[in-house]
C-alpha positions in Angstrom: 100.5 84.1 87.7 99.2 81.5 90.1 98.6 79.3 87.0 102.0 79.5 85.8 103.1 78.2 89.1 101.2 75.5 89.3 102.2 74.7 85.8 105.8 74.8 86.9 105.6 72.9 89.7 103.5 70.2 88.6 105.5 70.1 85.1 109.0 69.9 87.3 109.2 66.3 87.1 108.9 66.2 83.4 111.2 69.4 82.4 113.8 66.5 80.8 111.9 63.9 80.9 109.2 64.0 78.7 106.0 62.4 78.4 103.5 61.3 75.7 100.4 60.5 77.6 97.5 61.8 79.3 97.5 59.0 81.8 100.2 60.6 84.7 100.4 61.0 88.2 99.5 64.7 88.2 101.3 65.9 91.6 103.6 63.7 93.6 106.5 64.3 96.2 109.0 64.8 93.5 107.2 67.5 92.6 109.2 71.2 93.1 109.1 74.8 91.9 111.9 76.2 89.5 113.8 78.8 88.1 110.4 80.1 86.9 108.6 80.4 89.8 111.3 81.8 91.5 111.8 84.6 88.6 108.1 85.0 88.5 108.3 86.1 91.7 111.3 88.6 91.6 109.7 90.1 88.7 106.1 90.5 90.7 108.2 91.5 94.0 110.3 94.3 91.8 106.8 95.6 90.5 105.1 95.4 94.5 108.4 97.2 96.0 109.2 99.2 93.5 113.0 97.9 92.7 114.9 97.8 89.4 114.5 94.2 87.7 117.9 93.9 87.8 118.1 93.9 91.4 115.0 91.5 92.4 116.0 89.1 89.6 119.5 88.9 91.4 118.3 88.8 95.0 116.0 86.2 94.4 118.4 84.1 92.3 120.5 84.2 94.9 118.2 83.1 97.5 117.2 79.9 95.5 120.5 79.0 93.9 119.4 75.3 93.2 116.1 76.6 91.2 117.7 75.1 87.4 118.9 78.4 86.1 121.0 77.8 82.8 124.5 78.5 82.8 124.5 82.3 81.3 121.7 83.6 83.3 123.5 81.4 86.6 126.5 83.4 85.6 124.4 86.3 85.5 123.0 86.5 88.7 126.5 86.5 90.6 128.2 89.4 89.1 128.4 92.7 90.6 128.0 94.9 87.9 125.6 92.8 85.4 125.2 93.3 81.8 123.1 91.7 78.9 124.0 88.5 77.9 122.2 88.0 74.5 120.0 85.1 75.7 118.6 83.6 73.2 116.4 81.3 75.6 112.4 82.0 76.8 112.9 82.8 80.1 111.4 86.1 80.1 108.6 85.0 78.5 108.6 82.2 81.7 108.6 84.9 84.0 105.9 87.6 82.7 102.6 86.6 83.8 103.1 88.5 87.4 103.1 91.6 84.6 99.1 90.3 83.7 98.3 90.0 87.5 99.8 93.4 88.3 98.4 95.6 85.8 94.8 96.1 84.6 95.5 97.7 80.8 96.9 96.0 77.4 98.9 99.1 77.0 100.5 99.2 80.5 101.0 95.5 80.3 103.0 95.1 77.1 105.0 98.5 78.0 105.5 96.7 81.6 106.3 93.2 80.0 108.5 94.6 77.7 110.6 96.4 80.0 111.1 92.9 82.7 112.4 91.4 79.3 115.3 94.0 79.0 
């Protein structure tokens, strides 16, 4: 978990700007955490405190509203009475390593993982 935040944060800068060389500034004041991070973190705080996904994913998303969710999944987050939206994007895969941190057995892990996907 800790290593996909630091891999957010320090990537930030280059999410849409893309670079081709090993030779970077690796941390700098631009530098900031995302929409990962912050659903990283809902996902972990649901498992903690024992919430529905739903309701940490929204809470938190509504807390950082400037994280760089995209559109559906901004959309998403605001509505009362939330449904599926069919994303065809990787965010859950973005936001499932608090599911490795929080759980000591493949089995519990994939049935866990699986279920903050849904």
């Amino acid at each position: 978990m800790l290593g996909a935040i630091v891999g957010d944060v320090l990537g930030s800068i280059h999410e849409y700007n893309p670079i081709k060389t090993k030779n970077f500034e690796l941390l700098n004041a631009r530098c900031v955490f995302t929409d990962d991070t912050v659903m990283t973190v809902a996902v972990a705080d649901s498992i903690m405190i024992g919430v529905p996904y739903l309701e940490s994913l929204q809470k938190w998303g509504r807390e950082y509203p400037r994280a760089g969710y995209g559109g559906w999944f901004n959309k998403w987050i605001h509505q009362d009475d939330p449904k599926p939206y069919n994303s065809f994007g990787n965010g859950s895969a973005m936001r499932c390593s608090s599911v490795g941190w929080l759980f000591d057995d493949e089995e519990s892990v994939l049935e866990e993982a699986k279920k903050s996907a849904e």
